[in-house]
N, CA, C and O atoms as CSV, one atom per row, in Angstrom:
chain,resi,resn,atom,element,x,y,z
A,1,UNK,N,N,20.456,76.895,-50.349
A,1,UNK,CA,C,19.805,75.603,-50.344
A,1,UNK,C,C,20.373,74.700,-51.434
A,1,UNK,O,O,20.463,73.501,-51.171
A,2,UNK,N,N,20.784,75.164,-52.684
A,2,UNK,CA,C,20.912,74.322,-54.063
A,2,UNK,C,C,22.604,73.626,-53.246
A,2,UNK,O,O,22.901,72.431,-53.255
A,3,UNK,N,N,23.254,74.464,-52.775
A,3,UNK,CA,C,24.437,73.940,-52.523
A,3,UNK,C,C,24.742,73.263,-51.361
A,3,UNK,O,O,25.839,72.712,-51.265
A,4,UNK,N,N,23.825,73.213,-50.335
A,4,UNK,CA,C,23.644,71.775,-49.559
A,4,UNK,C,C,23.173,70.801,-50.186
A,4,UNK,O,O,23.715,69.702,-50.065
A,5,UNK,N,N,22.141,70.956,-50.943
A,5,UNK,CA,C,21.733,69.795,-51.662
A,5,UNK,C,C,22.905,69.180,-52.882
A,5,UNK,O,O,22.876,68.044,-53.355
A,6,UNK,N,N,23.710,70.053,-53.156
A,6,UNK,CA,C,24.999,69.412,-53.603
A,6,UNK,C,C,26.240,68.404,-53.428
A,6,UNK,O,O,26.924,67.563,-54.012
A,7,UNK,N,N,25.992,69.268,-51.880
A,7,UNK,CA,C,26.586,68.509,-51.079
A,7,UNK,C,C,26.059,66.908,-50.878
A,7,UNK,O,O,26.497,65.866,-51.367
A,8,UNK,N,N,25.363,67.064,-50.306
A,8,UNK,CA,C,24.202,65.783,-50.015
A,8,UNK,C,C,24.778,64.587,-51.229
A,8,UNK,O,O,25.343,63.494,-51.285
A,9,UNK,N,N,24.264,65.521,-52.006
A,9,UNK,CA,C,24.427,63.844,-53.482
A,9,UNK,C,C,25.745,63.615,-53.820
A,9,UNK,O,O,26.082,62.633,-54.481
A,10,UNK,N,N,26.524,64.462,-53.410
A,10,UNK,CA,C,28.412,64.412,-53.528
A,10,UNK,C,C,28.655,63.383,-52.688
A,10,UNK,O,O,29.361,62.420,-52.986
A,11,UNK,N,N,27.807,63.619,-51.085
A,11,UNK,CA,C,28.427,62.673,-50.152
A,11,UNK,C,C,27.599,61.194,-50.485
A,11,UNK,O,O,28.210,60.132,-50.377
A,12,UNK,N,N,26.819,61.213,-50.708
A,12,UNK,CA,C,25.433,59.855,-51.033
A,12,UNK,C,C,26.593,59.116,-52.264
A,12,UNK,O,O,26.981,57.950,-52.195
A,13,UNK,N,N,26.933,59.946,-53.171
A,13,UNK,CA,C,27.791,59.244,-54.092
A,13,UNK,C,C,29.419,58.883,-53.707
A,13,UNK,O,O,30.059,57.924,-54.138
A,14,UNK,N,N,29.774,59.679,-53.001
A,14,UNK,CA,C,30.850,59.020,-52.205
A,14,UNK,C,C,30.867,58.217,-51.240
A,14,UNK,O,O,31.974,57.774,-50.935
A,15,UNK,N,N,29.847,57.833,-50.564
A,15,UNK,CA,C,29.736,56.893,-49.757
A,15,UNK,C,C,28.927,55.186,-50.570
A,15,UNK,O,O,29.098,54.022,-50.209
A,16,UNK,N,N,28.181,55.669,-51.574
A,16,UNK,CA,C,28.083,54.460,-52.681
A,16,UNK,C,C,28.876,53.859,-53.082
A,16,UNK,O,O,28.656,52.649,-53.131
A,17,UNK,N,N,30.747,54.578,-53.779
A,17,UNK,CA,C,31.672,54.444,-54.264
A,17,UNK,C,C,32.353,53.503,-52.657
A,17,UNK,O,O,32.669,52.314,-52.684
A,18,UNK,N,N,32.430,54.278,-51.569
A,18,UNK,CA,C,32.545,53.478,-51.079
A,18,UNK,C,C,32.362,51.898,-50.327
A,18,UNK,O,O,32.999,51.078,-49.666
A,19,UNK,N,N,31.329,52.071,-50.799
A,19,UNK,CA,C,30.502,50.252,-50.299
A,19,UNK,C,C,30.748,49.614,-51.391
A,19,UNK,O,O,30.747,48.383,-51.384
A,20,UNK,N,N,31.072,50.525,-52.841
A,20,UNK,CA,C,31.269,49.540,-53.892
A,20,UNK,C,C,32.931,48.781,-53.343
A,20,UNK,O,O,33.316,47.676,-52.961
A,21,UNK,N,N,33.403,49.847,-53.540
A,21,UNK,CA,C,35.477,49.240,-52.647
A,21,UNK,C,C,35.109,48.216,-52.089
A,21,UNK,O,O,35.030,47.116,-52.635
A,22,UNK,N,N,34.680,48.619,-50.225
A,22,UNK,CA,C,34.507,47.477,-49.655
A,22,UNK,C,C,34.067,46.661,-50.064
A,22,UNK,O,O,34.773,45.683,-49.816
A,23,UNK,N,N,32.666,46.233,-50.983
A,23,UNK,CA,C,32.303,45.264,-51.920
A,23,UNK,C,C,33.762,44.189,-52.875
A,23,UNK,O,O,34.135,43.017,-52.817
A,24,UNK,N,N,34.157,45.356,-53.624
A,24,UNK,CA,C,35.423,44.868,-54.060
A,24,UNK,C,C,36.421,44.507,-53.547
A,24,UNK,O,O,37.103,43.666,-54.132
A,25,UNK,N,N,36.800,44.985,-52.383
A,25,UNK,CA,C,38.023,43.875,-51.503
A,25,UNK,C,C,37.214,43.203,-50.333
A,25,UNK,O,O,37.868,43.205,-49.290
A,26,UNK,N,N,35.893,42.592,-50.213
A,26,UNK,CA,C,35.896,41.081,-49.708
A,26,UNK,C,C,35.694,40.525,-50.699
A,26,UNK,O,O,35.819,39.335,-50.413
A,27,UNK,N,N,35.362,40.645,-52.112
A,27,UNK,CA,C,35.392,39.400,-53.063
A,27,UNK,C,C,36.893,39.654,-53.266
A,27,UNK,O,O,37.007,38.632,-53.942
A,28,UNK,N,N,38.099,40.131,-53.255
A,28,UNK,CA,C,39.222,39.887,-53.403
A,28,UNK,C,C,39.884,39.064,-52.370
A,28,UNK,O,O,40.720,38.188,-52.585
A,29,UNK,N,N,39.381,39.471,-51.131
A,29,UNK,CA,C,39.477,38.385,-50.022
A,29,UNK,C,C,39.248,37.133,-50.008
A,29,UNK,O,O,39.885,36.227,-49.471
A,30,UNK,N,N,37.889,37.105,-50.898
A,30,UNK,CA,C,37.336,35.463,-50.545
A,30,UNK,C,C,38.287,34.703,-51.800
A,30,UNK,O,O,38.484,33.488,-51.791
A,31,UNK,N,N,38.985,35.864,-53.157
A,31,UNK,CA,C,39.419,34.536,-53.963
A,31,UNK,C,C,40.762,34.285,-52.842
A,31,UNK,O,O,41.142,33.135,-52.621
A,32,UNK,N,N,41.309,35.271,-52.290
A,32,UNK,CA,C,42.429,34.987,-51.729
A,32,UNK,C,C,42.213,33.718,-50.752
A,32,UNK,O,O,43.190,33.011,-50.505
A,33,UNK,N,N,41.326,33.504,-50.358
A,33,UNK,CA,C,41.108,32.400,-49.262
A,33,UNK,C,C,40.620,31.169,-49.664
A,33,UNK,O,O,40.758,30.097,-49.075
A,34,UNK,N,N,39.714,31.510,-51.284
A,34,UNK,CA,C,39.618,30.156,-51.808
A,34,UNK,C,C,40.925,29.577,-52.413
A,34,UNK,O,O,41.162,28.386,-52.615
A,35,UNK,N,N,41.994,30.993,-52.748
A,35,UNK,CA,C,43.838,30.256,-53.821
A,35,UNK,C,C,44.176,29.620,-52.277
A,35,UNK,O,O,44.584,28.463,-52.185
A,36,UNK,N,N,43.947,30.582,-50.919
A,36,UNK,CA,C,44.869,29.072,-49.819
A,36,UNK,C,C,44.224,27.832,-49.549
A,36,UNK,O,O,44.899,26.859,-49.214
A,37,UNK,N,N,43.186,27.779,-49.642
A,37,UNK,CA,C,42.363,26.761,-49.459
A,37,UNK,C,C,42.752,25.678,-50.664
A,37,UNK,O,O,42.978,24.490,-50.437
A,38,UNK,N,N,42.788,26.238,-51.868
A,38,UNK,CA,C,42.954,25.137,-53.052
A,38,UNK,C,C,44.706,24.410,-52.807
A,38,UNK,O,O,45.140,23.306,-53.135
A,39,UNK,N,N,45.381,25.572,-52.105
A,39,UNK,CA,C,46.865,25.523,-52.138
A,39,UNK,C,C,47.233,24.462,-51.630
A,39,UNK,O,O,47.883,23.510,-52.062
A,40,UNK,N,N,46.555,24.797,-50.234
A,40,UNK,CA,C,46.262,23.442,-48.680
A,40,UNK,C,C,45.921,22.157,-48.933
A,40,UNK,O,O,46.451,21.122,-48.529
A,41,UNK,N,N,44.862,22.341,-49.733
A,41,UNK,CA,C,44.479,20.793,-50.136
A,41,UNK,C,C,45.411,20.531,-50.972
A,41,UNK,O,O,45.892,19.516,-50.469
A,42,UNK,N,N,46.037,20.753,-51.955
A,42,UNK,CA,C,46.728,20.187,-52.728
A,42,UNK,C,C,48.123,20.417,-52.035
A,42,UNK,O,O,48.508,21.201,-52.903
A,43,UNK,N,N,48.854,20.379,-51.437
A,43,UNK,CA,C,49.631,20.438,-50.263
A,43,UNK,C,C,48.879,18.907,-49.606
A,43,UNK,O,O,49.675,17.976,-49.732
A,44,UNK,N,N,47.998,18.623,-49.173
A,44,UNK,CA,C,47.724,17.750,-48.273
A,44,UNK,C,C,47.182,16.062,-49.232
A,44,UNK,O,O,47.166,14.893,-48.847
A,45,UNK,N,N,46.853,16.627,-50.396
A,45,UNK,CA,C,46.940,15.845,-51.655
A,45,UNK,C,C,48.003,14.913,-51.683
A,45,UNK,O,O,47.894,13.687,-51.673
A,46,UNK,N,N,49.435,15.842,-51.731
A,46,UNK,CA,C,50.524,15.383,-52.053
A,46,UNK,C,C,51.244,14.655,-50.981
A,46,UNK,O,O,51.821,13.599,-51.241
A,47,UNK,N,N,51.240,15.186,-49.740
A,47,UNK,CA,C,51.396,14.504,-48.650
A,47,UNK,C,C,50.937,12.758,-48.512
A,47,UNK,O,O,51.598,11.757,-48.233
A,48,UNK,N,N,49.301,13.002,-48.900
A,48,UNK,CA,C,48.779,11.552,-48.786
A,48,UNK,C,C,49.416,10.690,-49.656
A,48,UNK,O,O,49.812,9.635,-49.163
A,49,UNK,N,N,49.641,10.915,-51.023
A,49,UNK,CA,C,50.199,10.670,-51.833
A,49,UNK,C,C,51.631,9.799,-51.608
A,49,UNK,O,O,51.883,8.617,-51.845
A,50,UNK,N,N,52.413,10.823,-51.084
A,50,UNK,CA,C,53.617,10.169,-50.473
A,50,UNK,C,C,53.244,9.373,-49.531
A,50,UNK,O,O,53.763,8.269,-49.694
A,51,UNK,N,N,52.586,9.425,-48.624
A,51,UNK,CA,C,52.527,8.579,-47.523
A,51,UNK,C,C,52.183,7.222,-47.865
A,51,UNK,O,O,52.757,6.235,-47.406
A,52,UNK,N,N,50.876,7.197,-48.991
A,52,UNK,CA,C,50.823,5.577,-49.201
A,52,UNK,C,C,51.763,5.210,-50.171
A,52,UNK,O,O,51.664,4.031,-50.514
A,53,UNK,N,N,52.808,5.978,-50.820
A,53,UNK,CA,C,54.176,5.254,-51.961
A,53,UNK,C,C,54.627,5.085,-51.195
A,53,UNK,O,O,55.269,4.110,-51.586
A,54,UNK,N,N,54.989,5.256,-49.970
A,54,UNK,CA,C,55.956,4.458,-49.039
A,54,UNK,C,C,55.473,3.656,-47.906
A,54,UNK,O,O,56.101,3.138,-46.982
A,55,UNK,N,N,54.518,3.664,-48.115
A,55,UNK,CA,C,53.684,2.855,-47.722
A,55,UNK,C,C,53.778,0.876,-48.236
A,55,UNK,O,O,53.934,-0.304,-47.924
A,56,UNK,N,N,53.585,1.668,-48.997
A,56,UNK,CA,C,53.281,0.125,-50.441
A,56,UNK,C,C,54.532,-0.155,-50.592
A,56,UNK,O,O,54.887,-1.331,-50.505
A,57,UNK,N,N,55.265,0.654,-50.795
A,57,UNK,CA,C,56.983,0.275,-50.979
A,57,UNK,C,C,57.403,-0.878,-49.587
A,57,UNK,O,O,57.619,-2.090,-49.587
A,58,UNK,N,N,57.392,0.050,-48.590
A,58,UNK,CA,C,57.319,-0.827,-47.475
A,58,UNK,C,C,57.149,-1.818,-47.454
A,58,UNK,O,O,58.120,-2.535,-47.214
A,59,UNK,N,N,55.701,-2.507,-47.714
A,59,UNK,CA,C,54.346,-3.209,-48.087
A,59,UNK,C,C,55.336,-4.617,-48.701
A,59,UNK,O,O,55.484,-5.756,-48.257
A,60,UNK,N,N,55.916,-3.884,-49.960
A,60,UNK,CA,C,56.504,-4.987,-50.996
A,60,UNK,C,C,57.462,-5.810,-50.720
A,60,UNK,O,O,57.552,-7.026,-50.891
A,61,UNK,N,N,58.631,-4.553,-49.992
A,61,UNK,CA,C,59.805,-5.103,-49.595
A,61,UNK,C,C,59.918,-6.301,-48.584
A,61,UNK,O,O,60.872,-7.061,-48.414
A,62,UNK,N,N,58.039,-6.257,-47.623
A,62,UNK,CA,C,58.235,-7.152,-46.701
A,62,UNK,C,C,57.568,-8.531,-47.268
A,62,UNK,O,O,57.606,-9.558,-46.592
Protein backbone atom coordinates (compact mmCIF):
# COMPACT_ATOMS: atom_id res chain seq x y z
CA UNK A 1 0.00 0.00 0.00
CA UNK A 2 2.82 2.71 1.19
CA UNK A 3 4.30 2.22 -2.35
CA UNK A 4 1.27 2.93 -4.45
CA UNK A 5 0.69 5.71 -2.47
CA UNK A 6 4.20 6.74 -3.60
CA UNK A 7 3.51 6.39 -6.61
CA UNK A 8 0.38 8.50 -6.60
CA UNK A 9 2.22 11.73 -5.19
CA UNK A 10 5.30 11.05 -7.70
CA UNK A 11 2.71 11.16 -10.48
CA UNK A 12 0.34 14.22 -8.82
CA UNK A 13 3.83 15.98 -8.69
CA UNK A 14 4.80 15.22 -12.07
CA UNK A 15 1.87 16.13 -13.61
CA UNK A 16 1.88 19.66 -11.44
CA UNK A 17 5.49 20.19 -12.89
CA UNK A 18 3.84 19.65 -15.86
CA UNK A 19 1.01 22.31 -16.07
CA UNK A 20 3.65 24.47 -14.53
CA UNK A 21 5.84 24.00 -18.32
CA UNK A 22 2.77 24.35 -20.18
CA UNK A 23 2.02 27.42 -17.97
CA UNK A 24 5.54 28.55 -18.88
CA UNK A 25 5.54 28.22 -22.64
CA UNK A 26 2.12 30.07 -23.29
CA UNK A 27 3.43 33.05 -21.37
CA UNK A 28 6.56 32.58 -23.61
CA UNK A 29 4.20 32.46 -26.47
CA UNK A 30 2.20 35.42 -25.67
CA UNK A 31 5.63 37.63 -25.23
CA UNK A 32 6.52 36.12 -28.57
CA UNK A 33 3.31 37.45 -30.14
CA UNK A 34 3.25 40.64 -28.25
CA UNK A 35 7.62 41.22 -29.82
CA UNK A 36 5.51 40.51 -33.50
CA UNK A 37 2.85 42.55 -32.81
CA UNK A 38 5.13 45.54 -31.46
CA UNK A 39 7.49 44.61 -34.60
CA UNK A 40 4.31 45.02 -37.12
CA UNK A 41 3.23 48.12 -35.87
CA UNK A 42 6.35 49.68 -35.96
CA UNK A 43 6.96 48.25 -39.44
CA UNK A 44 3.60 49.91 -40.34
CA UNK A 45 4.67 53.12 -38.28
CA UNK A 46 7.40 53.54 -40.64
CA UNK A 47 5.65 52.82 -43.73
CA UNK A 48 3.05 55.66 -42.86
CA UNK A 49 5.78 57.70 -42.18
CA UNK A 50 7.26 57.41 -45.57
CA UNK A 51 4.18 57.62 -47.26
CA UNK A 52 3.21 61.13 -46.05
CA UNK A 53 7.31 62.45 -46.69
CA UNK A 54 6.54 61.82 -50.05
CA UNK A 55 3.63 62.81 -49.89
CA UNK A 56 4.33 66.46 -48.81
CA UNK A 57 7.40 66.38 -50.95
CA UNK A 58 5.13 65.85 -53.81
CA UNK A 59 2.73 68.40 -52.19
CA UNK A 60 5.67 71.15 -52.42
CA UNK A 61 7.15 70.49 -55.62
CA UNK A 62 3.63 71.17 -57.10
Amino acid sequence: MGVIRISTIVIRATIGAIKVSIGAIRAGIGVFKASAGAIRKNICDQGSFIIKYFHKQNLEKN
